[in-house]
N, C-alpha and C positions, 0 to 999 in steps of 0.2 A: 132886541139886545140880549135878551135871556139865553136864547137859544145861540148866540156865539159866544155869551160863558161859558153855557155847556158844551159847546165843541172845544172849545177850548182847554178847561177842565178835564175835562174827560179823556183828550190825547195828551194832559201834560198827564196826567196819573198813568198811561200808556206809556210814555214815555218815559216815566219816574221808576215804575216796579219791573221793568221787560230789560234782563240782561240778554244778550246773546244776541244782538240784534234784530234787524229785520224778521227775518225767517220766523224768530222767537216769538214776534210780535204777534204773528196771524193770530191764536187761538185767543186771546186777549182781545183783539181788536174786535174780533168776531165773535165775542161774547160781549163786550161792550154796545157794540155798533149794531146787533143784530138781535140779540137774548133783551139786553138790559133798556136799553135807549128805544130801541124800534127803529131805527132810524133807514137803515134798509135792511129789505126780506134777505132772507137765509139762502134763498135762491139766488139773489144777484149778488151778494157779497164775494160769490166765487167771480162775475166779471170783474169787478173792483178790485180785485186781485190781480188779475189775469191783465188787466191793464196797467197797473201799477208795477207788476214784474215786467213788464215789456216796455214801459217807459225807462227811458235811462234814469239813473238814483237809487236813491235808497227806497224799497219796496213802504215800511211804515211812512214814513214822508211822505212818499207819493198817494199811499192809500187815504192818509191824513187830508191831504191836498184836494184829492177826488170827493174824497164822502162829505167834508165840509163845503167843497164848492157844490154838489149837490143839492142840498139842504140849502145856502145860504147865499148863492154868487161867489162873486172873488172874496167879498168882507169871510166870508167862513171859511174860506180855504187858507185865506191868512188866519185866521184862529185856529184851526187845525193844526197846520203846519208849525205855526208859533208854538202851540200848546205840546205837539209828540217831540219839537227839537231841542226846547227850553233845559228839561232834565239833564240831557246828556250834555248841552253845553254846560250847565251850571256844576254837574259835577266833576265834569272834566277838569274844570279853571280850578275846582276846590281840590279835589286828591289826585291831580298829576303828579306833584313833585312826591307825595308821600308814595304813591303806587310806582312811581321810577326809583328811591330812594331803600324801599322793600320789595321790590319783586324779586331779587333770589331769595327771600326768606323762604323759611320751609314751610309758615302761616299761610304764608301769600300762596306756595307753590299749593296747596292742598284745599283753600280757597276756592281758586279757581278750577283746580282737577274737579271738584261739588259742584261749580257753576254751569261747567261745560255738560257736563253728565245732567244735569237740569237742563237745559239749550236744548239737546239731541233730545231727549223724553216731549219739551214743547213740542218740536218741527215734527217730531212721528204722532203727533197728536194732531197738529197742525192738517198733515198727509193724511191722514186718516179720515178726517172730517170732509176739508177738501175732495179726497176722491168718492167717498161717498155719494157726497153732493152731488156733484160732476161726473163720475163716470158713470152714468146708468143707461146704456145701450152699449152693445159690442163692437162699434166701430171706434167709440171715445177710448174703451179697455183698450181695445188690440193697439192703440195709437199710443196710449201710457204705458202699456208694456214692452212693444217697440224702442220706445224711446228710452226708459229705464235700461232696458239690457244696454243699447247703443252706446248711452251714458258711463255705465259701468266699464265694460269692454275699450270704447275708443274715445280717446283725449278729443272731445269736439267741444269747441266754443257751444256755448247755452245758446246765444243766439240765434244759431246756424238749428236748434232742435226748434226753438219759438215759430220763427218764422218757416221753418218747415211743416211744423204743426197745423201753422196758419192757412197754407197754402190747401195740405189734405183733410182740412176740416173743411174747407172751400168746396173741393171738387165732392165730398163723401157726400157733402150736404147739400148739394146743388145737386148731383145725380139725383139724392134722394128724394127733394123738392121736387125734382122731373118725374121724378117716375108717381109720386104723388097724385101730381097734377094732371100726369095721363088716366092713370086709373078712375079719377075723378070725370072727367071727361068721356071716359070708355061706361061708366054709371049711369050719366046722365043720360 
């Protein structure tokens, strides 16, 4: 029962201090879930990711969803889940009318201009760690930079980058597997 307080806990605080949503979220969750908790290694938190962006939803939800059903069955993914959603409903219901009431203020406008410019600073923090983690061979790079220019360049659904991704991480690593396996073979 402890250990779905703290998941609980733990993604409503995640949920409570993380403007800018999802994307925001990474560097938090992955200080939380990985530095502070142990709960998983610093190497798979990048699956956890990676599957939580390729699930349809919202990326912290979903990540919330994953790492608590990990850890605990479904009973943890419901406290997960409960615990990163909670904040945003509760303050939604609390300052919608005042934040629809003041948003052309020039408070409000200057506000948010400071939030967003904090958002962008997390996600390149976020990117930063993430690629680290994850790109350390040159066929992962050449695949993330691929795909960045592509990105930039031509208006493509994410989607159509993920599951393409998926497909050349397939064959790069299957050849690679193969050839592997020969050499091993060619040894013995």
């Amino acid at each position: 029962m402890h250990i779905l307080w703290d998941l609980f806990a733990t993604f409503f605080k995640i949920g409570a201090f993380t403007f800018g949503g999802g994307q925001a979220m990474i560097p938090i969750i992955q200080h939380e879930v990985c530095n502070k908790k142990k709960w998983v290694p610093e190497e798979e938190i990048i699956d956890v990711l990676v599957l939580a962006q390729s699930a349809p939803g919202v990326i912290a939800v979903n990540s919330a969803t994953l790492i608590g059903y990990r850890l605990m069955g479904i009973r943890g993914a419901l406290a997960a889940t409960l615990g990163v959603v909670l904040p945003s409903f509760i303050i939604i219901l609390l300052l919608a009318n005042v934040i629809i009431m003041y948003s052309d203020t020039e408070i409000m406008t200057k506000l948010f201009t400071g939030i967003r410019a904090m958002v962008v600073a997390l996600i390149s923090v976020a990117v930063y760690r993430l690629g680290k983690a994850s790109l350390n061979d040159l066929p992962k790079l050449s695949i993330a930079i691929i795909v960045l220019v592509l990105a930039l360049i031509l208006d493509i659904n994410p989607i159509w980058f993920i599951i393409s991704g998926g497909i050349i991480g397939i064959i790069l690593y299957k050849r690679k597997n193969n050839k592997e396996s020969m050499e091993k073979e060619e040894g013995q």
